[in-house]
N, C-alpha and C positions, 0 to 999 in steps of 0.2 A: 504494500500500500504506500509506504513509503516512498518505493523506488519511482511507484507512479505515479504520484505526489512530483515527484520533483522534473521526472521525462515532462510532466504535462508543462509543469510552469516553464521549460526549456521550450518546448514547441512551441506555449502560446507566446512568448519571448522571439524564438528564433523561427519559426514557421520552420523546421525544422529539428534533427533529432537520433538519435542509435537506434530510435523504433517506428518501422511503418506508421502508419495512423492510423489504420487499419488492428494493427499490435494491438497500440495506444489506446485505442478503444476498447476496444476488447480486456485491454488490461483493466480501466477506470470502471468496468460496468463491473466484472468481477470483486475490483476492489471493495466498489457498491455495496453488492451485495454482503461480503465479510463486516465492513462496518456497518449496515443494517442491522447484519445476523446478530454482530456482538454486543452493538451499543446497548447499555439497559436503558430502561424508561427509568425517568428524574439524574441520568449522568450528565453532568456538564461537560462540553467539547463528547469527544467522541473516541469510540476504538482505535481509530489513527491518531489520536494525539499521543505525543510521547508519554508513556507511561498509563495510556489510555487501558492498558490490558489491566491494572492495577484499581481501576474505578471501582469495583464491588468491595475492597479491604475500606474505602475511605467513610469516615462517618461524613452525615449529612449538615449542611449549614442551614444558619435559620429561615432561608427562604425553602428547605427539601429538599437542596438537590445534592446530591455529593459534591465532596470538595476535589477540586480538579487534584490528580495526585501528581508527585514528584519525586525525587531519589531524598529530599530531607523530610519529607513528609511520613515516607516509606520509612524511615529510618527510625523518626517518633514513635511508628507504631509497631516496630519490629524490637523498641526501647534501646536502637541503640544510636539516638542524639547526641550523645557523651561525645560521640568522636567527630563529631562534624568538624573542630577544627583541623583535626588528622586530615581527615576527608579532603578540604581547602586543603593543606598543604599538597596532600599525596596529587590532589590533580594541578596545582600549580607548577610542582618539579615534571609532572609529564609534558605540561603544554608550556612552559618554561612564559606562563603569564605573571602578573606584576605580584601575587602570589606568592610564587616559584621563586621569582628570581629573590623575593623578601627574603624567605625561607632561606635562601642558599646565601644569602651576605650574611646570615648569620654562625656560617664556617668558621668565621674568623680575619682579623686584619688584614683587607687584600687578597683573599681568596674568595675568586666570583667564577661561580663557574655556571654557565649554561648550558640545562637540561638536566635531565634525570641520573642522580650519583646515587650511590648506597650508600651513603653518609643517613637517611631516613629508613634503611627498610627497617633494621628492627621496633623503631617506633611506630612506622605505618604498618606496613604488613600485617600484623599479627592482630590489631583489629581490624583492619579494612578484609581479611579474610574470614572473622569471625562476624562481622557486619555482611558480606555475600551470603555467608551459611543462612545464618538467620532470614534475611531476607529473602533467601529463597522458597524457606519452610517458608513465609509468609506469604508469599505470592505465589506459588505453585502448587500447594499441598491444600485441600481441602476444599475450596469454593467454587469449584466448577458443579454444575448443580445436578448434573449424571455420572457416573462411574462407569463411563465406555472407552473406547481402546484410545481415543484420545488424551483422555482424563488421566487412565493409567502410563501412558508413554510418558508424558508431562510430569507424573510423580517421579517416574523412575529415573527419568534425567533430570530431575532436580534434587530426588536423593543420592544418585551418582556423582553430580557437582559438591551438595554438599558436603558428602564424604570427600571428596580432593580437597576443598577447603579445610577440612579439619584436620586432616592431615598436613597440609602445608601450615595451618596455623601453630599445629603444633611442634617445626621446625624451627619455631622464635620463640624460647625460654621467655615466661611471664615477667621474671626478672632484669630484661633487655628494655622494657620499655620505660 
């Protein structure tokens, strides 16, 4: 939905594109239908909005309708807030934004380096992998509202993710951080 999201605003942009229009359409009627399928009644924005798949975990505002969700949002209600400034840091050393570059002048006198060092994993890491886990029990496990071959594929690679996370988290000693 995404990708056609974005081919389309390229085409109506460029009258052109990587997809027939012919594709193109056929791609936007399908997309249609997925966000129809998925959207619930009283979700704000919709199944293609980023994080859109996460609207059934969100409680409602006082007008009824869900609160549009997002990764800090996700995070409150998987209870782990605590590390949002982790969070800030760990994406500012990948996207080497004003962030990032904070974070890393704080190396030491004259030592600036741009981009992602190990000088953070063992303080990021170790909850930004127990923050995945969690999160995924929260958004993958339980709320799909049938238990068909869907439903169960969706558990099992999210309980397979989560198990790589918990293993990886448990490569950074609690005492590292």
């Amino acid at each position: 939905m995404t990708q056609t999201e974005r081919f389309t605003r390229f085409y109506n942009r460029h009258a052109r594109g990587p997809l027939s229009q012919d594709e193109l359409r056929r791609r936007q009627a399908k997309s249609e239908i997925l966000i129809n399928r998925s959207t619930l009644p009283g979700q704000r924005g919709s199944f293609k909005d980023p994080y859109g798949w996460a609207a059934p975990l969100m409680p409602f505002d006082r007008q009824g309708k869900r609160q549009r969700p997002g990764f800090p949002e996700l995070e409150k209600l998987a209870g782990l807030d605590g590390y949002r400034e982790l969070v800030f840091t760990a994406h500012g050393l990948a996207h080497t934004d004003s962030g990032g570059v904070t974070a890393m002048s704080l190396l030491g006198p004259g030592e600036y380096v741009i981009g992602p060092t190990d000088a953070f994993i063992p303080t990021v890491a170790r909850p930004t992998l127990l923050s995945i886990s969690r999160c995924l029990a929260a958004t993958h496990l339980g709320f799909e509202n049938q238990i068909n071959e869907f439903a169960q594929v969706l558990g099992l690679l999210a309980s397979g993710a989560m198990e790589l996370a918990a293993r990886a988290a448990d490569i950074f000693p609690v005492e590292d951080q």
